[in-house]
N, CA, C and O atoms as a CHARMM CRD file, in Angstrom:
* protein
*
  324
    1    1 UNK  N    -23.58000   0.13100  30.11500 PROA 1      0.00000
    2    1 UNK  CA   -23.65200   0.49000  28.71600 PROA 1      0.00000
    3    1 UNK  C    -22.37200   0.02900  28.02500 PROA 1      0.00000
    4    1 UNK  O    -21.24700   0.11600  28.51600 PROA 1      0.00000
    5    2 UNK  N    -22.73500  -0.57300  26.58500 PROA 2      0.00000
    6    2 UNK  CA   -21.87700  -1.01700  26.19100 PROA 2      0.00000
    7    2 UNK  C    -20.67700   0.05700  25.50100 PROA 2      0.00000
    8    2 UNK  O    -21.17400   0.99800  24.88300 PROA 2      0.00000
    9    3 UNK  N    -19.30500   0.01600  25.53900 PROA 3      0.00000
   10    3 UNK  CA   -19.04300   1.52700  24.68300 PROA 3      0.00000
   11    3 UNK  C    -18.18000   0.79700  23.65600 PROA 3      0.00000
   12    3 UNK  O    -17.41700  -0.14700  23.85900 PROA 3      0.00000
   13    4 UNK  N    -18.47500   1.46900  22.43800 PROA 4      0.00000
   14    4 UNK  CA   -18.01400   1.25900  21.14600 PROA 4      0.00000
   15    4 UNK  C    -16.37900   1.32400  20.97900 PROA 4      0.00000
   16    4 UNK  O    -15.82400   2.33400  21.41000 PROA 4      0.00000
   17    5 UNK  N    -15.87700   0.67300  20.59700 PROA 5      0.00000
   18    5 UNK  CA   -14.41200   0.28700  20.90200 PROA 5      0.00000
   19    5 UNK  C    -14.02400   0.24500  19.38100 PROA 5      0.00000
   20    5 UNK  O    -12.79600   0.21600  19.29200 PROA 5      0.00000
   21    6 UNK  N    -14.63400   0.23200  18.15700 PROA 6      0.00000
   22    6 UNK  CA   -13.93200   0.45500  17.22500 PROA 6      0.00000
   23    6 UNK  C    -14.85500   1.38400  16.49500 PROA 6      0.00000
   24    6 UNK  O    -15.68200   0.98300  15.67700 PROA 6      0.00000
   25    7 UNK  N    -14.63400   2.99100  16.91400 PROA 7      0.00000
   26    7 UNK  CA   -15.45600   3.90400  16.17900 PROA 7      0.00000
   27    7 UNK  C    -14.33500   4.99000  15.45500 PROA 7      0.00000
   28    7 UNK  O    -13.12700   5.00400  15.69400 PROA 7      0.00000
   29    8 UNK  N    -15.07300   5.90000  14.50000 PROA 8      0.00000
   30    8 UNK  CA   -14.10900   6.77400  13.88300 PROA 8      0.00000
   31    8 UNK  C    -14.49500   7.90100  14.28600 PROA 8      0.00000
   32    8 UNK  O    -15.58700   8.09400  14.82200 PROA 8      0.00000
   33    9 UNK  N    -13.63200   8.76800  14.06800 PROA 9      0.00000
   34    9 UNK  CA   -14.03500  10.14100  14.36100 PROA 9      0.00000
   35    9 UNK  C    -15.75600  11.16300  14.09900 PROA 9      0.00000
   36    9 UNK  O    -16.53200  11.85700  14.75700 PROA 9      0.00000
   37   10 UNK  N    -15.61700  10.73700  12.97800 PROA 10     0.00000
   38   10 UNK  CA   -17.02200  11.12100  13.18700 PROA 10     0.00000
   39   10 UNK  C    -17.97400  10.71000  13.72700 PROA 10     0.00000
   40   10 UNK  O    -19.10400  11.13100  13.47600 PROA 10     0.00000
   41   11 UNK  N    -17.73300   9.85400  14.53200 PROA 11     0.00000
   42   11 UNK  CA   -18.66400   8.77500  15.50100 PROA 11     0.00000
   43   11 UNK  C    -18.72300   9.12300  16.77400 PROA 11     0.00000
   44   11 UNK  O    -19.64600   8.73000  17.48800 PROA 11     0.00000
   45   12 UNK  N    -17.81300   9.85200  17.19000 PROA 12     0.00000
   46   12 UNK  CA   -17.10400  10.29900  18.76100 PROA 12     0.00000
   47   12 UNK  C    -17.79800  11.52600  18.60600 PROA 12     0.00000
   48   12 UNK  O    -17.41100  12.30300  17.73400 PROA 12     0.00000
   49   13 UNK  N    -18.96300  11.87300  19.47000 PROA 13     0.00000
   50   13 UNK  CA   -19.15800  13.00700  20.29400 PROA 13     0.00000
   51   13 UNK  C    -17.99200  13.44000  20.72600 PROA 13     0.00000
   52   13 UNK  O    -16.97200  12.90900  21.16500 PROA 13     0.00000
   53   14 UNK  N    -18.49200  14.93500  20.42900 PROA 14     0.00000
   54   14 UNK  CA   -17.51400  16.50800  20.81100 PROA 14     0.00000
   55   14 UNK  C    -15.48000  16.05800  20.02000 PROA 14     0.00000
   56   14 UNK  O    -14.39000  16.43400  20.45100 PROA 14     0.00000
   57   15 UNK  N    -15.79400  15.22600  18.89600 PROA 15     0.00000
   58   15 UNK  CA   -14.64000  15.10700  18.58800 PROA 15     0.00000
   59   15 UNK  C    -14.85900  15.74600  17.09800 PROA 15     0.00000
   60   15 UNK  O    -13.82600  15.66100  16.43400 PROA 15     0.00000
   61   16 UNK  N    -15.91800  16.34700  16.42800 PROA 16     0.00000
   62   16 UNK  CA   -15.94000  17.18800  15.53700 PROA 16     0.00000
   63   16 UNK  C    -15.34100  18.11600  15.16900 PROA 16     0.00000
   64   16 UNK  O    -15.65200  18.62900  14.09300 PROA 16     0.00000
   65   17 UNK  N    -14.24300  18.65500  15.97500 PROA 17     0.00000
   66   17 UNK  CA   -13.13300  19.60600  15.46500 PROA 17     0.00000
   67   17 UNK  C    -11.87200  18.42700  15.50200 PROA 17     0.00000
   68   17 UNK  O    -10.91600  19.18900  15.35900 PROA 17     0.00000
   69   18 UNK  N    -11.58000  17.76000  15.55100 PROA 18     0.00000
   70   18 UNK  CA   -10.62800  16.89700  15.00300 PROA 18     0.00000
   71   18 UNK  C    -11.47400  15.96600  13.58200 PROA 18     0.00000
   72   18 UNK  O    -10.75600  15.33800  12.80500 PROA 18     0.00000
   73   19 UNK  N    -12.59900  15.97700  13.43900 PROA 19     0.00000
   74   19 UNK  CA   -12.98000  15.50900  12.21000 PROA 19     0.00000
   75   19 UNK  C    -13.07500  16.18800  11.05200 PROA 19     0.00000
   76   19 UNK  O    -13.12800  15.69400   9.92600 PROA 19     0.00000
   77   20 UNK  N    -13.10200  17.69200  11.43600 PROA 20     0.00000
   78   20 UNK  CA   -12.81700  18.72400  10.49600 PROA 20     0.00000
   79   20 UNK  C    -11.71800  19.09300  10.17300 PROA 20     0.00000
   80   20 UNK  O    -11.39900  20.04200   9.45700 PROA 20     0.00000
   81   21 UNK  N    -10.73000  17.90400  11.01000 PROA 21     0.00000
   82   21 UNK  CA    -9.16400  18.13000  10.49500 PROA 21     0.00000
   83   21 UNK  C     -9.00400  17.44000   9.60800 PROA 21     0.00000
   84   21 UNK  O     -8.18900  17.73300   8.73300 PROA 21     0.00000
   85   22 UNK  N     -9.91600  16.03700   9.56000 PROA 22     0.00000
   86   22 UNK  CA   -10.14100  15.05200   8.84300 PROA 22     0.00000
   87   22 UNK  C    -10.29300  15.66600   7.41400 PROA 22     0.00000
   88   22 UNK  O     -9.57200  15.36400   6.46300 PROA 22     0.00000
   89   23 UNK  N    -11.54800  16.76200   7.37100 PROA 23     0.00000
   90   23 UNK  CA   -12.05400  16.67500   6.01700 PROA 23     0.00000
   91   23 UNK  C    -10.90700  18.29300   5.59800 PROA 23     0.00000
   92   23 UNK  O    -11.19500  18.75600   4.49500 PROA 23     0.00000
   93   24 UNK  N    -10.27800  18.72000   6.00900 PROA 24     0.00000
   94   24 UNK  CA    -9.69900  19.94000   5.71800 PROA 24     0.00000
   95   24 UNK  C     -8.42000  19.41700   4.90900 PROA 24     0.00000
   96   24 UNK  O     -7.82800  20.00900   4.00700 PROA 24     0.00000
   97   25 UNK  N     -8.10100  17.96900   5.53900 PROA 25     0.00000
   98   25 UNK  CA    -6.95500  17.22000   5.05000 PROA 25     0.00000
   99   25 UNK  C     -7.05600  16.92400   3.60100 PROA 25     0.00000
  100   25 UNK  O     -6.27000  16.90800   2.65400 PROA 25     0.00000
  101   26 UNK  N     -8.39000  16.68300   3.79400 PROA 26     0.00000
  102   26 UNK  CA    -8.86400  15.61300   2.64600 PROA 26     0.00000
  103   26 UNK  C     -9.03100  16.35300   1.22900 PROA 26     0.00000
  104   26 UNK  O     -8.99100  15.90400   0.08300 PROA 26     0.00000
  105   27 UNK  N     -9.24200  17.70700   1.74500 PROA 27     0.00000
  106   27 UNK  CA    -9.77300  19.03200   0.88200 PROA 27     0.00000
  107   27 UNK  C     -8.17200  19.59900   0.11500 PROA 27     0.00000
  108   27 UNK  O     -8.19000  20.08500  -1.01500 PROA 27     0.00000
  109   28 UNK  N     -6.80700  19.44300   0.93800 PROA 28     0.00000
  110   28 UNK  CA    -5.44200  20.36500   0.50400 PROA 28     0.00000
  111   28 UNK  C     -4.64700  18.80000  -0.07000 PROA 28     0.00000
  112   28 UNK  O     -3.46500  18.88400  -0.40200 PROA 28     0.00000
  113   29 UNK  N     -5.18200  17.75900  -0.13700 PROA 29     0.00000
  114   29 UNK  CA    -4.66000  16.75000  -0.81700 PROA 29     0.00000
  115   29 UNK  C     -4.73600  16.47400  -2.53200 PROA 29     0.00000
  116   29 UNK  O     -5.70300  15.85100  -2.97000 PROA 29     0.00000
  117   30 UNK  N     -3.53700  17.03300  -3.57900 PROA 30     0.00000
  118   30 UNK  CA    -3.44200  16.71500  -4.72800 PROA 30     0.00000
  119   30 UNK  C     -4.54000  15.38600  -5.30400 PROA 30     0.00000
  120   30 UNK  O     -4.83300  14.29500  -4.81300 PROA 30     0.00000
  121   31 UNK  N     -4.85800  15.93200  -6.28400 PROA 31     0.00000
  122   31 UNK  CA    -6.11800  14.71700  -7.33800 PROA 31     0.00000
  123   31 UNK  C     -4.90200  13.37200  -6.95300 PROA 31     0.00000
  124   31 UNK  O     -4.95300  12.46500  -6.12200 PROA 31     0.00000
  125   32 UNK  N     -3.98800  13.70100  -7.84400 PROA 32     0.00000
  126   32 UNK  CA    -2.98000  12.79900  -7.82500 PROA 32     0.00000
  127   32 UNK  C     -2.49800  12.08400  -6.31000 PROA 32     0.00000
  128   32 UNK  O     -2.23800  10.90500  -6.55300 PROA 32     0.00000
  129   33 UNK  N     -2.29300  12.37800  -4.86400 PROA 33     0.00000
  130   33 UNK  CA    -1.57800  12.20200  -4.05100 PROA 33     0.00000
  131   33 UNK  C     -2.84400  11.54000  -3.03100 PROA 33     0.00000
  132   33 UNK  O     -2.56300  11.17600  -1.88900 PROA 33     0.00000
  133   34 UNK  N     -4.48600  11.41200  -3.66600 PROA 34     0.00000
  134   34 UNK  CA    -5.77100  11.17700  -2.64100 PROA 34     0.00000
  135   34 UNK  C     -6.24200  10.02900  -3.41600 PROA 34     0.00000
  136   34 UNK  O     -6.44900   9.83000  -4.61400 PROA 34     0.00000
  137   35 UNK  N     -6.36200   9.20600  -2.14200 PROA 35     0.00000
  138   35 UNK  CA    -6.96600   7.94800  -2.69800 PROA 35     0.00000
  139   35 UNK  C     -8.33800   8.08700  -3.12600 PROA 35     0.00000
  140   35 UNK  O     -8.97800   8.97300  -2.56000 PROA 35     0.00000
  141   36 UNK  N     -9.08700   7.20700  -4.25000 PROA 36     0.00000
  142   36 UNK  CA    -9.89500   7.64200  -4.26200 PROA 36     0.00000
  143   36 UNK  C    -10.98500   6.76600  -3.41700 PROA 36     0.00000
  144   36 UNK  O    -10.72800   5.67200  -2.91500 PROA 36     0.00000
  145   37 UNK  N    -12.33400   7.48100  -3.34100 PROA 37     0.00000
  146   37 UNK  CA   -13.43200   7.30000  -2.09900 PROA 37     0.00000
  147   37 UNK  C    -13.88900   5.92500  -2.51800 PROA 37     0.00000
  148   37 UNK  O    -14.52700   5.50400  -1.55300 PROA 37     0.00000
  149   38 UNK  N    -13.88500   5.18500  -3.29000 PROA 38     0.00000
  150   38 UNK  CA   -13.93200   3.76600  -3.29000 PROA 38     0.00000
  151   38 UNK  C    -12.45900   3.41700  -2.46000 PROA 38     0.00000
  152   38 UNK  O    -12.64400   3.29200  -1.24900 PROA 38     0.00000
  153   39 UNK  N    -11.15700   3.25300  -2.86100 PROA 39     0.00000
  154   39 UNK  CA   -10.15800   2.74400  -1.90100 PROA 39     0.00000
  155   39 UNK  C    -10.21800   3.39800  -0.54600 PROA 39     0.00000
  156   39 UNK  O    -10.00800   2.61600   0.38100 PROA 39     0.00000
  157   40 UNK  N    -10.46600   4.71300  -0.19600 PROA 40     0.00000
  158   40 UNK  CA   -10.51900   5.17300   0.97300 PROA 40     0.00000
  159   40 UNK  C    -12.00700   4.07500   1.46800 PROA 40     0.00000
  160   40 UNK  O    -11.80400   3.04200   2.10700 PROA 40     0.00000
  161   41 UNK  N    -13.23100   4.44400   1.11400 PROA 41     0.00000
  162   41 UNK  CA   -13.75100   3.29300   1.47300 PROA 41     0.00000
  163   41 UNK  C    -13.69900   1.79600   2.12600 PROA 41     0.00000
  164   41 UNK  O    -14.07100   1.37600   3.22200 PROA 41     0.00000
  165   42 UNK  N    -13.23400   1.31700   1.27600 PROA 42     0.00000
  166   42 UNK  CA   -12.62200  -0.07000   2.08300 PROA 42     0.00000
  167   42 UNK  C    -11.61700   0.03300   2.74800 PROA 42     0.00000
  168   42 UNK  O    -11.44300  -0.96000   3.45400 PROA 42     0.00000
  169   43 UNK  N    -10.58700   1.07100   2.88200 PROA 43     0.00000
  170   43 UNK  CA    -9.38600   0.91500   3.52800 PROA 43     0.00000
  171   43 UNK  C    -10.34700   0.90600   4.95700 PROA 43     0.00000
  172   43 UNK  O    -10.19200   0.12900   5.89800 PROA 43     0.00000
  173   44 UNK  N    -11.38500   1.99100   4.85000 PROA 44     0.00000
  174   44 UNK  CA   -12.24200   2.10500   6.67100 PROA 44     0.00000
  175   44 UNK  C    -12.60200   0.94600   6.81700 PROA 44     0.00000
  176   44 UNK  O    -12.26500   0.44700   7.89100 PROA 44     0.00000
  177   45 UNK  N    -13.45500  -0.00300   5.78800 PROA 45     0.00000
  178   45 UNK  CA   -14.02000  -1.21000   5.92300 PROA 45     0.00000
  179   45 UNK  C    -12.91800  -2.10000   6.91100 PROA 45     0.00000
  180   45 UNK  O    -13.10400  -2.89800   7.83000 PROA 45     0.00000
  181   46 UNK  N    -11.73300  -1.58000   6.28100 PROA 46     0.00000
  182   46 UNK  CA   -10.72800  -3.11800   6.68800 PROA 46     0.00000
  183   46 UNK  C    -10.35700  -2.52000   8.51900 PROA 46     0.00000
  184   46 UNK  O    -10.27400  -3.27800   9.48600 PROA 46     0.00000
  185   47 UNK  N    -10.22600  -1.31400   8.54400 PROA 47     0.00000
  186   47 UNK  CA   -10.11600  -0.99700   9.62600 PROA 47     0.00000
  187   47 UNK  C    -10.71700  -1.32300  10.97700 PROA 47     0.00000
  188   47 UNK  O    -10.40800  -1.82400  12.05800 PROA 47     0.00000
  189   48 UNK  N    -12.30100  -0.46700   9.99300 PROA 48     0.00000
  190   48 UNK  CA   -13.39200  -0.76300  10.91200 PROA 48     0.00000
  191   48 UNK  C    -13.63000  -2.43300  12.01300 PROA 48     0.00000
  192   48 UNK  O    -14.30100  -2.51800  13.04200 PROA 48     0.00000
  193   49 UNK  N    -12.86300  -3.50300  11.35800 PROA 49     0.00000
  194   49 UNK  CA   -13.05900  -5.05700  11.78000 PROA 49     0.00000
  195   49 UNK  C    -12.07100  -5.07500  12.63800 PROA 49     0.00000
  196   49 UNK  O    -12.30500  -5.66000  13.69600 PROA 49     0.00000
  197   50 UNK  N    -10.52600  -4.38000  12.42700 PROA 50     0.00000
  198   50 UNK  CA    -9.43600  -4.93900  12.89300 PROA 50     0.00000
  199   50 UNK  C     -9.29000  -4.25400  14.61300 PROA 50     0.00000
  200   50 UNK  O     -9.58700  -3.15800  15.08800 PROA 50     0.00000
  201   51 UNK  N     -8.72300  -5.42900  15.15900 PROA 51     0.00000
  202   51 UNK  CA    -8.84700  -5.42800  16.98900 PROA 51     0.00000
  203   51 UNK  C     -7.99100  -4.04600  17.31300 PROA 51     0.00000
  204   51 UNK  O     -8.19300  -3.33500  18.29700 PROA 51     0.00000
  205   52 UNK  N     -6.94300  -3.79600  16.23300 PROA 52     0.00000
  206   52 UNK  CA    -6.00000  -2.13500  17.15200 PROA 52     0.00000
  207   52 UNK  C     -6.66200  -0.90500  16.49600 PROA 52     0.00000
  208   52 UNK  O     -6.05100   0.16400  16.52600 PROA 52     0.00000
  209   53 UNK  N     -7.84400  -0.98300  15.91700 PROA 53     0.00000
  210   53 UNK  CA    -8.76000  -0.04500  16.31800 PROA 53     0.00000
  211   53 UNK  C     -9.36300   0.55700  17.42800 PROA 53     0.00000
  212   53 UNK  O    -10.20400  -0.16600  17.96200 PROA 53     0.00000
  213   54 UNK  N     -9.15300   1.94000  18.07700 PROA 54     0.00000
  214   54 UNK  CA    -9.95200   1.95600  19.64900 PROA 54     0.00000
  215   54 UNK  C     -9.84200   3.36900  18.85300 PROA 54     0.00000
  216   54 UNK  O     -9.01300   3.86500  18.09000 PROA 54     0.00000
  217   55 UNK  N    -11.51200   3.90600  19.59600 PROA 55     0.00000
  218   55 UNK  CA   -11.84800   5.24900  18.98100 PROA 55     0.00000
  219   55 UNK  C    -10.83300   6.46000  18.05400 PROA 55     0.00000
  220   55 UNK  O    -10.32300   7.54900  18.31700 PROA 55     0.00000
  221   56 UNK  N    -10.90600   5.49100  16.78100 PROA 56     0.00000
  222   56 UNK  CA   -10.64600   5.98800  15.48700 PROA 56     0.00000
  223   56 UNK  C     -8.89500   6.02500  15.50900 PROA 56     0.00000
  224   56 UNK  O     -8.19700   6.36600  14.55400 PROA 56     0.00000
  225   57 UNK  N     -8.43300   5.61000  16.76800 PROA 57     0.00000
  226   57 UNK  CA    -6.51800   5.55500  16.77400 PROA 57     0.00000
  227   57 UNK  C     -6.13500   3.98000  15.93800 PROA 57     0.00000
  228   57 UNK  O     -6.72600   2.90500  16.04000 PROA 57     0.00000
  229   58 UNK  N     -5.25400   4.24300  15.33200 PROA 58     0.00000
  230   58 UNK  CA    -4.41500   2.59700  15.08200 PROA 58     0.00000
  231   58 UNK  C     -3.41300   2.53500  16.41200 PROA 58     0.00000
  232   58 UNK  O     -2.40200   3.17900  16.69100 PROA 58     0.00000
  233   59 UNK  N     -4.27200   1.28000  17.24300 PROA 59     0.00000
  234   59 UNK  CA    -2.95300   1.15200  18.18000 PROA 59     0.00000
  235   59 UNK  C     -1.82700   0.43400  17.65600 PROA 59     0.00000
  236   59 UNK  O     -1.13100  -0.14300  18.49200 PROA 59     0.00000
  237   60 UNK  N     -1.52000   0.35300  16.51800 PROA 60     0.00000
  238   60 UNK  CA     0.08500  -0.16900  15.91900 PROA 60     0.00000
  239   60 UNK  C      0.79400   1.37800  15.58000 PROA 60     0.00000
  240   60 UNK  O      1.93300   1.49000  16.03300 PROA 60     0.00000
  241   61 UNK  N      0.44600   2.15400  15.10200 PROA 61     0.00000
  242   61 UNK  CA     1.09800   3.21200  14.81400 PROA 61     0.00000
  243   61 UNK  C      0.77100   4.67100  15.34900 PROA 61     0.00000
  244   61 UNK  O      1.37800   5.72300  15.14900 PROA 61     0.00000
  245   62 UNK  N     -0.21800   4.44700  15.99000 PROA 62     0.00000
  246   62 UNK  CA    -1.12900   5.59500  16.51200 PROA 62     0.00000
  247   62 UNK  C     -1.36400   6.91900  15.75800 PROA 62     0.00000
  248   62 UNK  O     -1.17700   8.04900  16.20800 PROA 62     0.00000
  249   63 UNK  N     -1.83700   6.55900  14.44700 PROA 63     0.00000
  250   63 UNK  CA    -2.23600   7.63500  13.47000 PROA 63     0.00000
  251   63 UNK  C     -4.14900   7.10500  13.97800 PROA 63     0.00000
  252   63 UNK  O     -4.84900   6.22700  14.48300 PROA 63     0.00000
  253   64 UNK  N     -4.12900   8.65600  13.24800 PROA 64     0.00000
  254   64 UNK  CA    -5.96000   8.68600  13.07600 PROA 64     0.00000
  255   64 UNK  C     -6.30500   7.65100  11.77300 PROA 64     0.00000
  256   64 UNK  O     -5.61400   7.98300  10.81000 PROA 64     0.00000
  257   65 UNK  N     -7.09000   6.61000  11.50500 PROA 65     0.00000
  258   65 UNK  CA    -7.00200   6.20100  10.39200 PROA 65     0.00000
  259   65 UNK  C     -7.90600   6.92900   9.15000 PROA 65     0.00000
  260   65 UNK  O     -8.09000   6.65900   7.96300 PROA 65     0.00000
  261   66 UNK  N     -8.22200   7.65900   9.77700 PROA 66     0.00000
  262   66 UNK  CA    -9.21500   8.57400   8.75200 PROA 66     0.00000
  263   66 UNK  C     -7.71000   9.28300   7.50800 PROA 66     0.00000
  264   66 UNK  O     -7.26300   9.28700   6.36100 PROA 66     0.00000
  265   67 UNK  N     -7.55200   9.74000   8.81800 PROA 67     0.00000
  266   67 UNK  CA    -6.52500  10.63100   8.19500 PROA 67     0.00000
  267   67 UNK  C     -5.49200   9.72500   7.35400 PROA 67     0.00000
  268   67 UNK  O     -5.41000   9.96800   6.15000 PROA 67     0.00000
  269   68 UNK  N     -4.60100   8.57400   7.96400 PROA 68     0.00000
  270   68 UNK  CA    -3.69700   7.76500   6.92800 PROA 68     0.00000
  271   68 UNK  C     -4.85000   7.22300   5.40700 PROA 68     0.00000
  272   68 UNK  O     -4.67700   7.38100   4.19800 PROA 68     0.00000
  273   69 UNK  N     -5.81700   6.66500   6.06600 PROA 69     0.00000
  274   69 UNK  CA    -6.54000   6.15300   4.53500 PROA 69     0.00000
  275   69 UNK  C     -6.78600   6.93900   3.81400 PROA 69     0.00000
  276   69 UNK  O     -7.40400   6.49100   2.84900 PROA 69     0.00000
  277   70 UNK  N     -6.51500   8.48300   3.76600 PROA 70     0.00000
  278   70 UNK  CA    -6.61800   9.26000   2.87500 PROA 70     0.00000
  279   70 UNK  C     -6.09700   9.33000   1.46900 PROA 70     0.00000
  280   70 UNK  O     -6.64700   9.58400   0.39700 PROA 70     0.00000
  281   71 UNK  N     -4.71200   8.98900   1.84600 PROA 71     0.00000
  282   71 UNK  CA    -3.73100   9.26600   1.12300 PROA 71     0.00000
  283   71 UNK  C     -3.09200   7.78100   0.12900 PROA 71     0.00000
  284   71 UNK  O     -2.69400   6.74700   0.66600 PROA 71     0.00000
  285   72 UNK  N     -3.13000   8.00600  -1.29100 PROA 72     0.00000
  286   72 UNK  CA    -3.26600   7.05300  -2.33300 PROA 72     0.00000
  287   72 UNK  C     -1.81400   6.15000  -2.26700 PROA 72     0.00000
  288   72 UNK  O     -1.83000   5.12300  -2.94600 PROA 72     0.00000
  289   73 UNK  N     -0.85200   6.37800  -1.68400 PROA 73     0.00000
  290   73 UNK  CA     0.53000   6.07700  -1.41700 PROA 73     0.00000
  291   73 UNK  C      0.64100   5.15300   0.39800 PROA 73     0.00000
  292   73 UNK  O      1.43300   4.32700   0.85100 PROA 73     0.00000
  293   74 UNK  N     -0.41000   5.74400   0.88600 PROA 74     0.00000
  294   74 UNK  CA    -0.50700   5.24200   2.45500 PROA 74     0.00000
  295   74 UNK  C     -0.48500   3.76400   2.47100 PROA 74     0.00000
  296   74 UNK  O     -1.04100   3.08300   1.60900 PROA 74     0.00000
  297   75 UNK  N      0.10000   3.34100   3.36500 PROA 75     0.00000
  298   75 UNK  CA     0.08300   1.92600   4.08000 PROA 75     0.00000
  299   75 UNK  C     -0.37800   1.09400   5.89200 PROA 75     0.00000
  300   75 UNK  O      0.01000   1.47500   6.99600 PROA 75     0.00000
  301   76 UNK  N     -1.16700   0.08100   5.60500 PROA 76     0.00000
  302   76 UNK  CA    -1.77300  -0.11100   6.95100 PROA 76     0.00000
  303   76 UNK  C     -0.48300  -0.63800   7.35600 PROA 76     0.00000
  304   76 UNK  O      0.27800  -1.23200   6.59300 PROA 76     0.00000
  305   77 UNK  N     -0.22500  -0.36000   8.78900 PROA 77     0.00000
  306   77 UNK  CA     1.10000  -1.14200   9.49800 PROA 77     0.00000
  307   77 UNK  C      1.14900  -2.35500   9.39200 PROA 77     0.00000
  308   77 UNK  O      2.15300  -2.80800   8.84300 PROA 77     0.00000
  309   78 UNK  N      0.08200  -3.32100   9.88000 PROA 78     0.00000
  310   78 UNK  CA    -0.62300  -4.49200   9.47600 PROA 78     0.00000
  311   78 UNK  C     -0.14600  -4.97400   8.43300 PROA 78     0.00000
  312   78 UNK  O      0.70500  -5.86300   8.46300 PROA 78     0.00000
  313   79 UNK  N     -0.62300  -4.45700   7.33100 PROA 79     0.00000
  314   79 UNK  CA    -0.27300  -4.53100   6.01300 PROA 79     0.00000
  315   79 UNK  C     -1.65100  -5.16200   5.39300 PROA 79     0.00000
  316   79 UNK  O     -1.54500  -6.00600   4.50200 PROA 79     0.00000
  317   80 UNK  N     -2.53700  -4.88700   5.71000 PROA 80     0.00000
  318   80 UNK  CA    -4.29300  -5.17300   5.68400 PROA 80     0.00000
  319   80 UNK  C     -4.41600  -4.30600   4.45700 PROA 80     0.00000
  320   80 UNK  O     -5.25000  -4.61400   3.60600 PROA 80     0.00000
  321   81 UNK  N     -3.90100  -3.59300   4.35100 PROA 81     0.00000
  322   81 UNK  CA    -4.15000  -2.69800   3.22900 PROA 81     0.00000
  323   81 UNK  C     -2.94700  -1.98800   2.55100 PROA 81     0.00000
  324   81 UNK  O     -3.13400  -1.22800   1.60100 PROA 81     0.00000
């Protein structure tokens, strides 16, 4: 079986309490300080393609990328975004 090598958290069985860290984040983040769901959007898009993706970690910085693309000030290490 093939296993999915660039998935996000909400994609990962039994990783639903770290995805609810995801959206709890997403919930105590200022109007002002949250990207909005079009840029959060593509920031996953750009993610979703790139090779140091492995189940939902950036292997350049080892943040969750859910969690960094949140935030309207955030930067990809890369610099992809």
């Amino acid at each position: 079986m093939n296993k999915c090598k660039r998935c996000f958290l909400y994609e990962i069985a039994g990783k639903e309490d770290v995805y609810a860290h995801v959206l709890r984040t997403r919930e105590l983040l200022t109007a002002k300080d949250k990207a909005s769901d079009a840029v959060y959007d593509k920031r996953l898009a750009i993610c979703r393609e790139c090779d140091s993706l492995l189940e939902a970690t950036c292997l350049k910085c080892g943040c969750y990328v859910e969690i960094r693309a949140l935030k309207k000030d955030a930067t990809c290490p890369l610099k992809r975004w």
